[in-house]
C-alpha positions as CSV (number, residue, x, y, z in Angstrom):
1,X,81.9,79.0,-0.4
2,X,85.3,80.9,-0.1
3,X,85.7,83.7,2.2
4,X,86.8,86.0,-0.4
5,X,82.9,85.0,-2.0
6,X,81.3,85.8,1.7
7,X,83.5,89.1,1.6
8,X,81.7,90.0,-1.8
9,X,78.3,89.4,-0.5
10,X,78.8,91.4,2.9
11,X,79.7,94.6,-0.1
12,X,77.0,93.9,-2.0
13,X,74.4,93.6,1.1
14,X,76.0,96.7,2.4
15,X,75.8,98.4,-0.8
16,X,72.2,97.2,-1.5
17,X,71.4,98.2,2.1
18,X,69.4,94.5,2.6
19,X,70.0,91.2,4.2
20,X,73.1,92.9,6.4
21,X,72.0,90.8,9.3
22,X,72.2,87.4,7.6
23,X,75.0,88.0,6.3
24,X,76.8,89.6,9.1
25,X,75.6,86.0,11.3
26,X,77.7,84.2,8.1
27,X,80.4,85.7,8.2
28,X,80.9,85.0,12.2
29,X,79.9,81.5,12.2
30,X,82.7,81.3,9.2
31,X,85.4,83.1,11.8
32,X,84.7,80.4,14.3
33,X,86.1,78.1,12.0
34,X,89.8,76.7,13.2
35,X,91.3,77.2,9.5
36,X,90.7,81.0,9.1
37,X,93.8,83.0,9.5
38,X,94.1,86.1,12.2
39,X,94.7,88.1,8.7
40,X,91.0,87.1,7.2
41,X,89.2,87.0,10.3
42,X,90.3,90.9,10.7
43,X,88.9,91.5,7.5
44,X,86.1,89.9,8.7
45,X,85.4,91.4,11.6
46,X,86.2,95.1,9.8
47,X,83.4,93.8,7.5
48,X,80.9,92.6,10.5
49,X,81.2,96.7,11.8
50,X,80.4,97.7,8.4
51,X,77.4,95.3,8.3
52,X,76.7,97.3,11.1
53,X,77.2,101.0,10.0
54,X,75.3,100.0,6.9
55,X,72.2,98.8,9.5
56,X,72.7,101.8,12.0
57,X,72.2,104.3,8.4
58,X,68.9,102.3,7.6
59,X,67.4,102.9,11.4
60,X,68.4,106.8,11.7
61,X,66.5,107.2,7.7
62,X,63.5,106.0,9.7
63,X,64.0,108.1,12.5
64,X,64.6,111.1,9.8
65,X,61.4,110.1,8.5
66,X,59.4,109.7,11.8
67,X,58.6,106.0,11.2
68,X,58.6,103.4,14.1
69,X,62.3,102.6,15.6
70,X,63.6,100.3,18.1
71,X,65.5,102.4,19.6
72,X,67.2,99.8,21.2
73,X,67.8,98.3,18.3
74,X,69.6,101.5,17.3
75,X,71.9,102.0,20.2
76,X,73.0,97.9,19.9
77,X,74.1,98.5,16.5
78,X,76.8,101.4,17.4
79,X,78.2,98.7,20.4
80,X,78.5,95.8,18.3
81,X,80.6,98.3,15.8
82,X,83.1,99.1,18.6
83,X,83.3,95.1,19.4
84,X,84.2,94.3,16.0
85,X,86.4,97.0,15.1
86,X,88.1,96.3,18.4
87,X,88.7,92.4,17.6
88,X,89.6,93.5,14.0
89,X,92.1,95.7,15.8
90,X,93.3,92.9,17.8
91,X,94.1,90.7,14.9
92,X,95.6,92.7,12.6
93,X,98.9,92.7,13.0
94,X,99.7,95.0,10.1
95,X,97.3,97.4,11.0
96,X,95.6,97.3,7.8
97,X,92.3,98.5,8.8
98,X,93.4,100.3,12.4
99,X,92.4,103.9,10.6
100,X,89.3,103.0,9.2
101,X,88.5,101.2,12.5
102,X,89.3,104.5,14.9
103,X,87.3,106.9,12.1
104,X,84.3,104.7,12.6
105,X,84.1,104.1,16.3
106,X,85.1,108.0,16.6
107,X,81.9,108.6,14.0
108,X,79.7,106.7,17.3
109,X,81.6,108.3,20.5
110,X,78.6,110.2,21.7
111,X,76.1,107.8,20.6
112,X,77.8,104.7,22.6
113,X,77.3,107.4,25.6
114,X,73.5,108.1,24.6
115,X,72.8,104.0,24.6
116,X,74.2,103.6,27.7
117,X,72.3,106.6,29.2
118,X,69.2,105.4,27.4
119,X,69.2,102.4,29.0
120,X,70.1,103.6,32.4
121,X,67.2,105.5,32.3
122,X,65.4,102.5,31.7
123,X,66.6,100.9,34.5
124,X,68.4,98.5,32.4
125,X,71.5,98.0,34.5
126,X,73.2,95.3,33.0
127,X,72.8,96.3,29.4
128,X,73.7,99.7,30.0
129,X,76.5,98.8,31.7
130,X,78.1,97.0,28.6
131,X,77.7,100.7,26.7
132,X,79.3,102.8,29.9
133,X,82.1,99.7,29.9
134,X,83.1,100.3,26.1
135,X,83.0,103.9,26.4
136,X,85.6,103.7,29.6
137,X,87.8,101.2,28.0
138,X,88.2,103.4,24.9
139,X,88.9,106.4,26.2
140,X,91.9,108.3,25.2
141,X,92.1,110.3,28.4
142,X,92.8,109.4,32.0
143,X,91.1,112.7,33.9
144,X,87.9,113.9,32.1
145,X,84.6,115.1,34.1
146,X,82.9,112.9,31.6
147,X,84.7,110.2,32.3
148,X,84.2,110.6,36.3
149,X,80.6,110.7,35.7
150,X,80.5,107.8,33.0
151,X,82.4,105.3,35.9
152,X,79.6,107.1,38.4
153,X,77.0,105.4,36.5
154,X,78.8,102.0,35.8
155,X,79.9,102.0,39.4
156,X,75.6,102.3,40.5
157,X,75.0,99.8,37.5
158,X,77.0,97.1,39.0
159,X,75.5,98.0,42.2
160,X,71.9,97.1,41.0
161,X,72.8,94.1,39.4
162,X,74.8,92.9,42.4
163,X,78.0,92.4,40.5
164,X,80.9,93.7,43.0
165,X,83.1,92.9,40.2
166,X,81.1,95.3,37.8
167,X,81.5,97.8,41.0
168,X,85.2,97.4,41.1
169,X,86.0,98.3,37.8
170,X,85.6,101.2,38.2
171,X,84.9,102.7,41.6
172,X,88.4,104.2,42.6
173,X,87.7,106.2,38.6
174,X,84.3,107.5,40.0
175,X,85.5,108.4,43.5
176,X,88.7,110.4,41.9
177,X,86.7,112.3,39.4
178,X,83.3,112.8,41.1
179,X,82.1,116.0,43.5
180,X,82.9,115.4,46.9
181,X,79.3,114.7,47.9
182,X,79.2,111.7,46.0
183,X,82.0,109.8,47.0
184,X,80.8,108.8,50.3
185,X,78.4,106.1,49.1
186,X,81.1,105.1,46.4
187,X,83.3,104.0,48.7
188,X,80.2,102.3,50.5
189,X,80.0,100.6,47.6
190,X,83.3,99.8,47.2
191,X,83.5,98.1,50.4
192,X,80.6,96.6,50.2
193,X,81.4,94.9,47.1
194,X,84.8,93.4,48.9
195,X,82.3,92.1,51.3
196,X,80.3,90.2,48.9
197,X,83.7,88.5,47.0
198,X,84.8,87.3,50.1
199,X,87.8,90.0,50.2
200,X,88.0,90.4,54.4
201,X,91.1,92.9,54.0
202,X,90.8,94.8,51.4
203,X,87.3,95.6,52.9
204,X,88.9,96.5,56.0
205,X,91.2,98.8,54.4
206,X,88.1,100.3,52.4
207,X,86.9,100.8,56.3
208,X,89.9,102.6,57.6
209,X,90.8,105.0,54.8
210,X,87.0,105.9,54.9
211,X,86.7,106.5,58.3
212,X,89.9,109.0,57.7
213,X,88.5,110.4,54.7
214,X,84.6,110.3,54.9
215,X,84.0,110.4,58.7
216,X,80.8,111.8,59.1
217,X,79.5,108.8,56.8
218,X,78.6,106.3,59.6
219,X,79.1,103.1,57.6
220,X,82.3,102.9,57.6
221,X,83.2,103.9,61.7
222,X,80.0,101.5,62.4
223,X,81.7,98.2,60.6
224,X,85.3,99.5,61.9
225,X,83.9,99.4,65.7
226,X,82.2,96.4,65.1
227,X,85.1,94.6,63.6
228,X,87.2,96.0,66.4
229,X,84.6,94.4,69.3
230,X,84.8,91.0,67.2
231,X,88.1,90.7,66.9
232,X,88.7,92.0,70.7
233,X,90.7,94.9,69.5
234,X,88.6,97.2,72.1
235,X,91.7,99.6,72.8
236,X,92.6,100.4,69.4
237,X,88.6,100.6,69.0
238,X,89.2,103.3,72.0
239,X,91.6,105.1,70.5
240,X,90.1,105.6,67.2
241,X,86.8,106.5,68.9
242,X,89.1,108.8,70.6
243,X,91.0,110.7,67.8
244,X,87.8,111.2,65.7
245,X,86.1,112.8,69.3
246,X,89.1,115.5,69.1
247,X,89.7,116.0,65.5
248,X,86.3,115.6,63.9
249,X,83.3,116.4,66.6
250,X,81.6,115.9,69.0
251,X,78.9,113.5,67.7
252,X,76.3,111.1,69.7
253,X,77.6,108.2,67.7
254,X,81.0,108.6,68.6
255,X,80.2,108.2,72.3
256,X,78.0,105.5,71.8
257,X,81.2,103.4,70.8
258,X,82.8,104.5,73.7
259,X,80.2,102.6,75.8
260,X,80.4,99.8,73.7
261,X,84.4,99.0,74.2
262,X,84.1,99.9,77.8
263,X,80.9,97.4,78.1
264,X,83.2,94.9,76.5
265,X,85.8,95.8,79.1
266,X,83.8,95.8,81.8
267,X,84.4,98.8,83.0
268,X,80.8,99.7,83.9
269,X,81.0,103.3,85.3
270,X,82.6,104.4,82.2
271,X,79.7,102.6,79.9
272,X,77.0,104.6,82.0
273,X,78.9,107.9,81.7
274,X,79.7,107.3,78.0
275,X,76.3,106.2,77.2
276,X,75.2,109.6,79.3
277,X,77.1,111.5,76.8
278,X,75.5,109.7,73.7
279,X,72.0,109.9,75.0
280,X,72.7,114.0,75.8
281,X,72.7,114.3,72.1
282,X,70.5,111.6,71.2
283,X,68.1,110.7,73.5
284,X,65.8,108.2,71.7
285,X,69.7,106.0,70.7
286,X,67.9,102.5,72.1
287,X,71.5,100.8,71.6
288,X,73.0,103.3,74.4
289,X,69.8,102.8,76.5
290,X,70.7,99.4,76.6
291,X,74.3,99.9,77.4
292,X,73.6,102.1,80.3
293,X,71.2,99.6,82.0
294,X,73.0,96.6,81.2
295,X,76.0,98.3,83.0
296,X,73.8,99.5,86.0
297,X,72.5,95.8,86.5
298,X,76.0,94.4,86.2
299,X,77.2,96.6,88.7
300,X,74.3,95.2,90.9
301,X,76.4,91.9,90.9
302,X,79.5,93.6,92.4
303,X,77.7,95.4,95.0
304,X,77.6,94.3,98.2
305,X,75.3,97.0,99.9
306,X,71.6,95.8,100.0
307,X,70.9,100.0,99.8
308,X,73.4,100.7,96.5
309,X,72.0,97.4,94.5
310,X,68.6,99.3,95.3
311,X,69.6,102.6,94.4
312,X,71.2,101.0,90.9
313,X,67.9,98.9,90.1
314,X,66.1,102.0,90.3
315,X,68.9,103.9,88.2
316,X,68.5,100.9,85.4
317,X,64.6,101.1,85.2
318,X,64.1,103.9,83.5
319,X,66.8,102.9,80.4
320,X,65.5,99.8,80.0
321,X,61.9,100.2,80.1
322,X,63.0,103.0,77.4
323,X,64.7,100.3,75.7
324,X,61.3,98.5,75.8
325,X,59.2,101.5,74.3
326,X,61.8,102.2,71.6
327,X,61.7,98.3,70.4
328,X,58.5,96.1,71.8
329,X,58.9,93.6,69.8
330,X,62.9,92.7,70.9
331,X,61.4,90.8,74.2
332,X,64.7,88.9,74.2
333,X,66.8,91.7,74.6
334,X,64.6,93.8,77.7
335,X,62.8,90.6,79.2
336,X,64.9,89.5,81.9
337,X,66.7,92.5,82.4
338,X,63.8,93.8,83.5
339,X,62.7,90.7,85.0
340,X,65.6,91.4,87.4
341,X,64.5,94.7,87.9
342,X,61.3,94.3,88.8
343,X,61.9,91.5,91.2
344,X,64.2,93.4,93.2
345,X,62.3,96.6,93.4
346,X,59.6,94.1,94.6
347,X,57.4,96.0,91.1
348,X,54.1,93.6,91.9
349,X,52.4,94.1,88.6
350,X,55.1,95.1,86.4
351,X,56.7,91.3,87.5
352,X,53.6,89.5,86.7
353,X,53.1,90.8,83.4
354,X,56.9,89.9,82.4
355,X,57.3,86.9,84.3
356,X,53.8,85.9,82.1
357,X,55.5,87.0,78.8
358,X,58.5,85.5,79.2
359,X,56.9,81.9,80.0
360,X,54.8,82.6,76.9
361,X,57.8,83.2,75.0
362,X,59.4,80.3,75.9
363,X,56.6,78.0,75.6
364,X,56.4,79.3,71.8
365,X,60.1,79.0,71.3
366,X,59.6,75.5,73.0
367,X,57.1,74.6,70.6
368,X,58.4,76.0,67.3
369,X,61.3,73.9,67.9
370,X,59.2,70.6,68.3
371,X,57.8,71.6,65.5
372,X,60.8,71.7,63.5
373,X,62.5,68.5,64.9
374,X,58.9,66.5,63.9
375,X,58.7,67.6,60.6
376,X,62.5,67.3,59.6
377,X,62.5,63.4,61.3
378,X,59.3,63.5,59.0
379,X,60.4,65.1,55.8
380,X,61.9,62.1,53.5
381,X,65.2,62.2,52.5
382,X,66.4,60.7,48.4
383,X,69.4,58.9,47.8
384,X,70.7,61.4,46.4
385,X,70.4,64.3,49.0
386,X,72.2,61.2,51.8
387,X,75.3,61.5,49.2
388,X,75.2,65.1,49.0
389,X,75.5,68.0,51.7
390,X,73.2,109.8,41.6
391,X,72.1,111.0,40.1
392,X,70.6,109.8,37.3
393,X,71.9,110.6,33.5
């Protein structure tokens, strides 16, 4: 059968309002073909989105007359009108059909919008996403408070189906054109999404510009200290920690980095007065406790008077057993600090009962790991495996 023959039937089906589906399936399967022209298969495809139209009419007269509808259904057709007119746009070099095409996705604008939003209400991330994706890439206008919030809920659609590529395609749209409130977690996002394709420096420059921009949002000044301490960069870490003390605040987390670089530099006085500073505005901040005692017990090491080490074992009690309260199940983080503790404030009891906890620990860890060995010297191994290693809409 020619195509010219399949072109009739898709006007008769359309006209007859019947068997637009089968035909529509057709006429693809006919474009796949390698001996149909770019000319045809824009006719084609101009055809397919009538197919389409002629469907969408058929759903919305049952709608009008309060029968069942797949709504779904519904919203599908209107995107697979703007795919086809789009590829019968792309092919056509003449532009035979380019007016007919704009009249009839412009016929759908708000529709495309309601699918996506239907479907995002639905939790359907993915799906929705294709609507929000069309409507972005057709738009006619670069700043539009629809548009901001449109690449808002793309941006949270990607984030749900973890696709940072999805996330990237339009972030930078939804921080410019969304309120101010909401652009904090975008740029989370953002980063986050560099994070998970591997993309070490553009994620670090998602880090800086947020800690300038968004400062009191603690992800990004958290994962900049921390990349700082990895990396050794502990003055620049300083210095940041520094600025953002005089310009932004005075707030407890700020502080709390200070006692982490100057742990890391070992200057101990300065991570007890730092850590101080943190705890005076949040007391209960375990990873400051734990600064302040580790320092005390490492300046234990340097001192030479019997009386001082005292005096600083008693000074690094009371963080560390606060570290304990705040976090009883972290044994390997308070365990032998204040096993060191309470040996040398000669703490009977108190020694006992850790010096028994950490020998159960270890006989646990030691057995675990037994464990392990047996059963992987046990576990048989194939051939094969030895030859391989917002707000809502």
């Amino acid at each position: 059968m020619t195509m010219k023959k399949r072109f009739r039937e898709a006007h008769s089906s359309i006209k007859a309002g019947s068997g637009q589906e089968n035909i529509e399936r057709i006429l693809l399967d006919s474009m796949a073909l390698p001996t149909i022209t770019d000319k045809i298969k824009a006719e084609g495809y101009h055809l397919c989105a009538l197919l389409e139209q002629s469907i969408n009419d058929g759903l919305n007269m049952k709608a009008y007359l309060k029968q069942n509808l797949d709504t779904a259904k519904l919203y599908n057709t209107i995107l697979s009108i703007y795919r086809h007119t789009l590829k019968s746009d792309s092919l056509d070099e003449k532009g035979r059909f380019e007016d007919k095409n704009r009249k009839l996705r412009a016929l759908h604008r708000e529709n495309l919008l309601g699918g996506g939003k239907f479907l995002y209400r639905k939790a359907k991330w993915s799906e929705a996403y294709s609507f929000f994706d069309m409507f972005l890439k057709t738009s006619t206008t670069d700043m539009d408070s629809v548009l901001g919030r449109v690449a808002y809920w793309a941006t949270v659609c990607g984030m749900n189906v973890d696709n940072p590529y999805h996330v990237l395609e339009y972030v930078n749209t939804a921080i410019a054109l969304s309120p101010e409130a909401f652009q904090p977690a975008l740029a989370e996002y953002k980063a986050r999404s560099y994070v998970h394709i591997g993309d070490s420096s553009r994620w670090l420059e998602v880090l800086e510009e947020g800690v300038d921009r968004y400062p009191a949002h603690n992800y990004f000044f958290l994962n900049l200290m921390d990349y700082y301490m990895r990396h050794g960069q502990t003055e620049r870490g300083l210095t940041v920690t520094d600025s953002l003390l005089r310009t932004v605040g005075d707030h407890a987390v700020y502080w709390f980095a200070m006692s982490m670089f100057a742990l890391a530099q070992g200057d101990f006085e300065k991570c007890v007065a730092m850590s101080d500073e943190c705890l005076r505005r949040e007391p209960d901040n375990v990873d400051a406790l734990y600064n302040k005692g580790i320092s005390l017990l490492n300046m234990t090491l340097e001192e030479k008077s019997q009386s001082r080490r005292r005096v600083l074992f008693r000074h690094a009690l009371e963080p560390m057993e606060r570290v304990r309260e705040l976090s009883p199940d972290d044994l390997q983080r308070w365990g032998n600090p204040l096993y060191r503790i309470y040996l040398n404030l000669n703490m009977g009891k108190k020694f006992e009962e850790i010096d028994k906890l950490l020998e159960r620990h270890s006989r646990v860890s030691h057995s675990r790991q037994s464990s392990e060995a047996v059963t992987k010297d046990m576990t048989p191994t194939s051939p094969d495996a030895m030859d391989k290693q917002l707000a809502n809409p």
